[in-house]
NUVEX-604722 format. One record per atom (N, C-alpha, C, O): residue number from 1; z negated, y, x; atom name. Coordinates in pm, whole numbers. Each point is the difference from the previous one (the first is absolute). Layout:
<rs>
+-----+--------+--------+--------+-------+
| num |      w |      v |      u | atome |
+-----+--------+--------+--------+-------+
| NUM |      Z |      Y |      X |    CA |
...
+-----+--------+--------+--------+-------+
</rs>
This chain:
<rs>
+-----+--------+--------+--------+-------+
| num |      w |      v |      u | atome |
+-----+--------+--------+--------+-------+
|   1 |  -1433 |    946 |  -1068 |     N |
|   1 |     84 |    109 |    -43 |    CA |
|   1 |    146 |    -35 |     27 |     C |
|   1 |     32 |    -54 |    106 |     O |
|   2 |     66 |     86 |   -211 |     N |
|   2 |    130 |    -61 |     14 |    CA |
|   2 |     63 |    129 |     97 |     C |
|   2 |    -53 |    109 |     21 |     O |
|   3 |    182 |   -160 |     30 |     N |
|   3 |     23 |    128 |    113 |    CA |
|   3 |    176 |    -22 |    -14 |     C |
|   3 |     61 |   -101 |    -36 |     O |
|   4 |    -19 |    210 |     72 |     N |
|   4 |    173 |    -42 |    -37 |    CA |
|   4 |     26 |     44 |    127 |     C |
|   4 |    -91 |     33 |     76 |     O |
|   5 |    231 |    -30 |    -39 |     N |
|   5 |     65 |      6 |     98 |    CA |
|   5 |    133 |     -2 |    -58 |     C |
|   5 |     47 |    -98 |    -58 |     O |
|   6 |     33 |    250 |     82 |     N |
|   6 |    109 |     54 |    -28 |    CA |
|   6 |     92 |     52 |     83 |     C |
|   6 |    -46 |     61 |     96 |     O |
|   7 |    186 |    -67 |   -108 |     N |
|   7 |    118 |     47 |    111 |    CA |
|   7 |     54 |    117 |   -104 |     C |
|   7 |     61 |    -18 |   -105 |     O |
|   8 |    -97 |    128 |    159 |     N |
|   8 |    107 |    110 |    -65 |    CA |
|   8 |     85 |     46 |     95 |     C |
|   8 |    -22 |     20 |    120 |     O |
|   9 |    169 |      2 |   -213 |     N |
|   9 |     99 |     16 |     56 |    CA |
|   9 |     27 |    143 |    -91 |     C |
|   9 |    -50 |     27 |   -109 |     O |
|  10 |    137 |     50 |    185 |     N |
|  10 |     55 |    103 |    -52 |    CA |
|  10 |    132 |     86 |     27 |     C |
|  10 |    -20 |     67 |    101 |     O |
|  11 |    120 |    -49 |   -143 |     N |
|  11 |    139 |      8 |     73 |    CA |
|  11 |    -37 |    171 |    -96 |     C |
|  11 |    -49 |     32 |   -109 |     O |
|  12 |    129 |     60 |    267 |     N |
|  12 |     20 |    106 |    -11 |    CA |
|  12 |    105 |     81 |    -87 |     C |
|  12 |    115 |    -24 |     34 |     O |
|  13 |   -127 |    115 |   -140 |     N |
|  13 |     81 |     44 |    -40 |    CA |
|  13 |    116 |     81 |     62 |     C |
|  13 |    -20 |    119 |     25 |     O |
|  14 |    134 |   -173 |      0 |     N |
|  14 |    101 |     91 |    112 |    CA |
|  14 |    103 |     98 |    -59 |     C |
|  14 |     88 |     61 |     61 |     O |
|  15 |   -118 |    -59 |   -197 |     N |
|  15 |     90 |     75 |    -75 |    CA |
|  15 |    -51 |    123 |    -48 |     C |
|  15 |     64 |     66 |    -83 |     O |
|  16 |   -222 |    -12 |    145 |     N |
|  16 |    -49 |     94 |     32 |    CA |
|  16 |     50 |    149 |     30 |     C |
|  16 |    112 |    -36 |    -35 |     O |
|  17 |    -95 |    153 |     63 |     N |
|  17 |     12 |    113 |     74 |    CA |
|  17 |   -107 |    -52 |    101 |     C |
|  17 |    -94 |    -77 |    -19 |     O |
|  18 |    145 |    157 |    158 |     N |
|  18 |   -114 |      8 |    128 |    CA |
|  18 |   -104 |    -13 |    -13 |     C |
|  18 |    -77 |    -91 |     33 |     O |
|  19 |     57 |    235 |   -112 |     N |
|  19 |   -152 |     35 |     34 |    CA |
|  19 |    -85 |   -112 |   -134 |     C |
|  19 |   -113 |    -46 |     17 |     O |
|  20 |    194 |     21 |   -141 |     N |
|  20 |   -101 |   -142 |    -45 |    CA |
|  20 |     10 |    -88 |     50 |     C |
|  20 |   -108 |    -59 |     -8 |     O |
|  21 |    179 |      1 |     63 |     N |
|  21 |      7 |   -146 |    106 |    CA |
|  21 |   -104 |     15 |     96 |     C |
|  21 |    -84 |    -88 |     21 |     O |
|  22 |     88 |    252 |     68 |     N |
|  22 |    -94 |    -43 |    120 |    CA |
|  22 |   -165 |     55 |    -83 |     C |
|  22 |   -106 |     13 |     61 |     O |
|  23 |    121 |      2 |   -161 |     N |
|  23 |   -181 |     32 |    -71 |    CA |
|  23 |     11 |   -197 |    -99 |     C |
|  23 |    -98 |    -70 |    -27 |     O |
|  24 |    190 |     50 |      9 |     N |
|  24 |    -39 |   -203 |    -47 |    CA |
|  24 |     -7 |    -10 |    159 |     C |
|  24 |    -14 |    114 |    -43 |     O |
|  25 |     11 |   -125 |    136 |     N |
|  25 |     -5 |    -84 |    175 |    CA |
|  25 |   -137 |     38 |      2 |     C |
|  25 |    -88 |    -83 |     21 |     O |
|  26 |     59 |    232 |    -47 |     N |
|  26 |   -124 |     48 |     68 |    CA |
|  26 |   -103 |    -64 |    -73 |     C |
|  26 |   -117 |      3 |     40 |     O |
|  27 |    160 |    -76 |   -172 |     N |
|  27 |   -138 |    -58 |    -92 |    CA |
|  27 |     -7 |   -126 |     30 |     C |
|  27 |   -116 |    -41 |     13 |     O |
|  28 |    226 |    -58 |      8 |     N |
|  28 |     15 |    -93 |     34 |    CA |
|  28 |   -102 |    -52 |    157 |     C |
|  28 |    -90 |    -83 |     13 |     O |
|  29 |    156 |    175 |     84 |     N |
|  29 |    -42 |    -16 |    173 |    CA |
|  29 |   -146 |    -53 |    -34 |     C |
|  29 |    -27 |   -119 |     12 |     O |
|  30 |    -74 |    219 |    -59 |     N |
|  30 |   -131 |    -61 |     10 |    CA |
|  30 |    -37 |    -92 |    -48 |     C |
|  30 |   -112 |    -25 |     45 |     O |
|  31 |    164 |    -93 |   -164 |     N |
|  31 |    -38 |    -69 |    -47 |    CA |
|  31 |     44 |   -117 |     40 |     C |
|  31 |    -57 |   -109 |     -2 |     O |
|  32 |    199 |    148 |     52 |     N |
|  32 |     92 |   -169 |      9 |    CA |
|  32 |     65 |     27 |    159 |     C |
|  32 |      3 |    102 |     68 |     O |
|  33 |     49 |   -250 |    -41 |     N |
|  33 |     50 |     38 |    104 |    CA |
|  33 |    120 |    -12 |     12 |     C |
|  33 |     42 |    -70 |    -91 |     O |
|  34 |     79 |    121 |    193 |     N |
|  34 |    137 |      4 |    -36 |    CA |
|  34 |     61 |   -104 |     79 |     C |
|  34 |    -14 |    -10 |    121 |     O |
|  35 |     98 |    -86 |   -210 |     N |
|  35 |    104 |   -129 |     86 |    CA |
|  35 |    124 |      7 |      5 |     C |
|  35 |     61 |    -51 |    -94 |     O |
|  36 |     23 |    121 |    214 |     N |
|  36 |     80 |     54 |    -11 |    CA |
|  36 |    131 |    -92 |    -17 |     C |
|  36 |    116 |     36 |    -22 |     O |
|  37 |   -180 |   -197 |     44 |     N |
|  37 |     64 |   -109 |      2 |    CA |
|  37 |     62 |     -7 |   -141 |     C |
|  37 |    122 |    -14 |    -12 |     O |
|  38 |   -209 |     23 |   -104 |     N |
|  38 |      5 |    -30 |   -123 |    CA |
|  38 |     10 |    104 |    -28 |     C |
|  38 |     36 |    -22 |   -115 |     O |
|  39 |    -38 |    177 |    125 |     N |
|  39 |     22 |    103 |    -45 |    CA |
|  39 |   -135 |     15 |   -105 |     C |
|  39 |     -3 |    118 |    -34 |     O |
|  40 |    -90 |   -181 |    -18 |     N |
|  40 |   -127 |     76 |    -39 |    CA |
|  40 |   -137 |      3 |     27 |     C |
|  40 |    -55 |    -22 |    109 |     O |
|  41 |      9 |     48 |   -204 |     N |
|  41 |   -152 |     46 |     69 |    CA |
|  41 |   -117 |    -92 |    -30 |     C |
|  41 |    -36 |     -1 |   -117 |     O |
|  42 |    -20 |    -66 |    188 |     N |
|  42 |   -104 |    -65 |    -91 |    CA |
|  42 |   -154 |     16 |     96 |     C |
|  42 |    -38 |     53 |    104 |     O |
|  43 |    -27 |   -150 |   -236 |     N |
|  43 |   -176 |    -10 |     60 |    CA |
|  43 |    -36 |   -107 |    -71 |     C |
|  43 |     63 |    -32 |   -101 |     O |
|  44 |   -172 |    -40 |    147 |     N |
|  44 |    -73 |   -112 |    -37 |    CA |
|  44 |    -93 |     50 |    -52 |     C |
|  44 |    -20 |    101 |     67 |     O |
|  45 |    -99 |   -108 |   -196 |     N |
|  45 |    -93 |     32 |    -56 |    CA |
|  45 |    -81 |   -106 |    -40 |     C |
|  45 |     38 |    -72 |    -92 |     O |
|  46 |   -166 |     46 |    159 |     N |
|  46 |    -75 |    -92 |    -41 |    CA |
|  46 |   -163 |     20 |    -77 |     C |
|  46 |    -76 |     93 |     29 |     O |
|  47 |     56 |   -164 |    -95 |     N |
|  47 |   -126 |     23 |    -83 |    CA |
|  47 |   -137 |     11 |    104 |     C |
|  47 |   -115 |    -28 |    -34 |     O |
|  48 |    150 |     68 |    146 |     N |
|  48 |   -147 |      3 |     50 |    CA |
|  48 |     -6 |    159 |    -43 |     C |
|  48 |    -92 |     45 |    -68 |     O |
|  49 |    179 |     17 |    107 |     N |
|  49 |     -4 |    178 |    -26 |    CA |
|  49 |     82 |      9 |   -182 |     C |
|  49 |    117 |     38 |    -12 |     O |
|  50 |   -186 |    -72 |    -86 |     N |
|  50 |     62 |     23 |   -123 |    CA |
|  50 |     10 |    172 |    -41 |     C |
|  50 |     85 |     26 |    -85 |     O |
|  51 |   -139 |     50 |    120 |     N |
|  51 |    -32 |    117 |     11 |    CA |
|  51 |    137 |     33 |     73 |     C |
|  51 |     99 |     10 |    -72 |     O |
|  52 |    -88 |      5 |    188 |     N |
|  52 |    108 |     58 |     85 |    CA |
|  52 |    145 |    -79 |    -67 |     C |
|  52 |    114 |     46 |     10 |     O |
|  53 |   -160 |   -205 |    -95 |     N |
|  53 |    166 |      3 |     -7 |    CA |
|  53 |     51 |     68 |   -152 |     C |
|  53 |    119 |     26 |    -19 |     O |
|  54 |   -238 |      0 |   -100 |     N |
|  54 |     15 |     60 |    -87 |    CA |
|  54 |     48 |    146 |     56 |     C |
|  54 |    100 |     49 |    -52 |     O |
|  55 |   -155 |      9 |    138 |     N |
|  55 |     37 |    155 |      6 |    CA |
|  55 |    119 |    -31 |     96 |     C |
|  55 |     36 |    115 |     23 |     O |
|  56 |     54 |   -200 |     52 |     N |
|  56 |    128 |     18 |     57 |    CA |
|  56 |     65 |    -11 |   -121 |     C |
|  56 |     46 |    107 |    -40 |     O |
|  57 |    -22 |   -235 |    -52 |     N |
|  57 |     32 |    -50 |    -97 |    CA |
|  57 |     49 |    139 |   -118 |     C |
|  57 |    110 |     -2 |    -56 |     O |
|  58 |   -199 |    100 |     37 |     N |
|  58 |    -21 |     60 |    -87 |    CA |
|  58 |     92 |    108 |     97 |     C |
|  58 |     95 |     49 |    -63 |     O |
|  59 |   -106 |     -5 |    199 |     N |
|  59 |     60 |    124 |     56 |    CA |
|  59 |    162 |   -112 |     10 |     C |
|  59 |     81 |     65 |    -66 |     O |
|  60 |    -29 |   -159 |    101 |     N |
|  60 |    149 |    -49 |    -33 |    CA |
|  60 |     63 |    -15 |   -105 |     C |
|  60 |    123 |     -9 |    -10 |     O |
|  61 |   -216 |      6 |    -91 |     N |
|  61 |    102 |    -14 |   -130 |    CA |
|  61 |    -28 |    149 |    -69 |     C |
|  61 |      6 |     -4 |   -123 |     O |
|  62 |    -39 |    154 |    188 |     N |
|  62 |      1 |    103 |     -8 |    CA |
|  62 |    127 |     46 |     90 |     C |
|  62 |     80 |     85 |    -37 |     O |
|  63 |    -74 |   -159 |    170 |     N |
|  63 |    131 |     16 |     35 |    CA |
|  63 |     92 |    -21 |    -64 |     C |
|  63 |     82 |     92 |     -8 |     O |
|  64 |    -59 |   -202 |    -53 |     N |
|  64 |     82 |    -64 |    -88 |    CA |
|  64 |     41 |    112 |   -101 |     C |
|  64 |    110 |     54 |     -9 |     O |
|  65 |   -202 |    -36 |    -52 |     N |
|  65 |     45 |    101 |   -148 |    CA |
|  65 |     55 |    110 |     66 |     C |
|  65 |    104 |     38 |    -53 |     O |
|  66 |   -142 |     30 |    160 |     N |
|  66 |     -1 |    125 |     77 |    CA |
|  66 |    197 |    -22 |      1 |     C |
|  66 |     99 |     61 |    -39 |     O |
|  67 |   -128 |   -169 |    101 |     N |
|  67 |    127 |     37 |    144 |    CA |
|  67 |    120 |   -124 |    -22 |     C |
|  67 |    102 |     -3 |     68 |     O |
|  68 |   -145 |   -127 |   -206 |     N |
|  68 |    127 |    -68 |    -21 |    CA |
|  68 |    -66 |   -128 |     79 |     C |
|  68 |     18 |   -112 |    -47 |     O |
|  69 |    -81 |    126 |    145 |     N |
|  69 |    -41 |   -101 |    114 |    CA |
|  69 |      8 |   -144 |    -86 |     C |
|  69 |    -50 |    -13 |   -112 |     O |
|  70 |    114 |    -81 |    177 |     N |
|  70 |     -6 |   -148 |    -49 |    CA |
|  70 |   -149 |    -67 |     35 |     C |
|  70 |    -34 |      8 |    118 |     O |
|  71 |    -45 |    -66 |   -198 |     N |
|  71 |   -128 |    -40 |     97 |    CA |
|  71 |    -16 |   -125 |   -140 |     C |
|  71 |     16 |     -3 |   -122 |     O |
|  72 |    -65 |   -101 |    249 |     N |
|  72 |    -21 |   -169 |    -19 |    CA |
|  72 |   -114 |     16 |     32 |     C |
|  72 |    -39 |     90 |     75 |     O |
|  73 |    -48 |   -198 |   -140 |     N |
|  73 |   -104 |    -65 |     65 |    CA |
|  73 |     19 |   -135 |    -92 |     C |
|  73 |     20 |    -25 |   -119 |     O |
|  74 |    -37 |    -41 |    231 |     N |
|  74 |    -41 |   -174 |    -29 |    CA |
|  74 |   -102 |    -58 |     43 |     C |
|  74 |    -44 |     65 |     95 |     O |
|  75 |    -20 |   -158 |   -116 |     N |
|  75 |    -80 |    -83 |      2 |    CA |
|  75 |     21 |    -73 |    169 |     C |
|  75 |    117 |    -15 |     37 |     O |
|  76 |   -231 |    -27 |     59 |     N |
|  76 |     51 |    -44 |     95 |    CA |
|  76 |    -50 |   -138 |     17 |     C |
|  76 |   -118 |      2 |     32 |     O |
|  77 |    181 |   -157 |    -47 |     N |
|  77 |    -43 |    -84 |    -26 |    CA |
|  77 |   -108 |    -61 |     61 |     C |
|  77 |     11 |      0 |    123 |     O |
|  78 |    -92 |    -42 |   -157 |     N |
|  78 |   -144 |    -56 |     54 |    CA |
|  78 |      2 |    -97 |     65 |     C |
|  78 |    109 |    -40 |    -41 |     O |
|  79 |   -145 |    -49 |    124 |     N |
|  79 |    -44 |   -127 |     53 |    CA |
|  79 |   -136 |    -66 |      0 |     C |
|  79 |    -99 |     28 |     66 |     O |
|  80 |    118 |   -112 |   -145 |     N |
|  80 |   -141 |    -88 |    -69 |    CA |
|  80 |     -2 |    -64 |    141 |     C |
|  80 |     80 |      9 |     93 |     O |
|  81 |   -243 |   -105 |   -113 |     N |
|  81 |     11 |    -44 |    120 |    CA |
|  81 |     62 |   -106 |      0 |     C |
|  81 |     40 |    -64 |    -97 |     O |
|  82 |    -24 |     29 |    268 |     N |
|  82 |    156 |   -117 |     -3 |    CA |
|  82 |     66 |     96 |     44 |     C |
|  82 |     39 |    -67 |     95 |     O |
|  83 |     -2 |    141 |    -82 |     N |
|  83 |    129 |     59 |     23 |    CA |
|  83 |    125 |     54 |    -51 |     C |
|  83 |     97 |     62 |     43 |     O |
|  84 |   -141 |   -113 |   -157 |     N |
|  84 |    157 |    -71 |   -126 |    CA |
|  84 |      4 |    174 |    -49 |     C |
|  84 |   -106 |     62 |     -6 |     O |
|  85 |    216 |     -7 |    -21 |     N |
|  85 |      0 |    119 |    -62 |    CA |
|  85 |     -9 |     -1 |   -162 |     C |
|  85 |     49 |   -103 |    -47 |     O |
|  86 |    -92 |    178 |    -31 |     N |
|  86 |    -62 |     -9 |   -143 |    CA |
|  86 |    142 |     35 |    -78 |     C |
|  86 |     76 |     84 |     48 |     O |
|  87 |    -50 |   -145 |   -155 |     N |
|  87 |    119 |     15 |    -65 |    CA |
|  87 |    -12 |    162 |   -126 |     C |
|  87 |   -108 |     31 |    -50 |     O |
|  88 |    178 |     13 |     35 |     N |
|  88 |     12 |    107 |    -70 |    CA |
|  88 |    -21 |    -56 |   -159 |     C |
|  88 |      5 |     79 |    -94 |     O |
+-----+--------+--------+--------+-------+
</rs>
C-alpha cells in the first residue's frame, strides 16, 4: 500500500475582526500546532491514518474559505534506502 507523508502549513488571517480571528485560532488549535518562531501553524499527516488526514485536510481548507486562512501542504521528501534523499 502506497502511503504519503505531508507538512501542512497554514498562516493566520490577521486582517480579521476579534471575534473572527479568535473563532479561525479556535479551528486551527485542534488540528495544528502553533510556531511562534515562524509565526504559523502546522502538522505532519501521514498515510498510516488516511482517514484522519482526509478529515483534518477537509476541516483546514474549510478554514480557509471560512476565515481567508493561508494553508500549504507539501509533499515531505522520502529516503530510499542508502540514505540518499529522493529528488522531487
Amino acid at each position: 500500500m502506497d502511503t504519503f507523508n505531508v507538512l501542512v502549513t497554514a498562516f493566520s488571517n490577521r486582517d480579521l475582526k476579534k471575534e473572527e480571528f479568535e473563532n479561525q485560532v479556535a479551528a486551527l488549535r485542534p488540528l495544528m500546532t502553533w510556531n511562534p518562531s515562524t509565526t504559523a501553524w502546522h502538522v505532519q499527516l501521514r498515510g498510516e491514518r488516511p482517514e484522519h488526514a482526509g478529515n483534518a485536510l477537509t476541516a483546514l481548507f474549510e478554514v480557509a474559505r471560512m476565515y481567508g486562512t493561508t494553508v500549504t501542504v507539501r509533499l515531505v521528501p522520502t529516503e530510499p534506502a542508502g540514505g540518499a534523499v529522493a529528488a522531487d
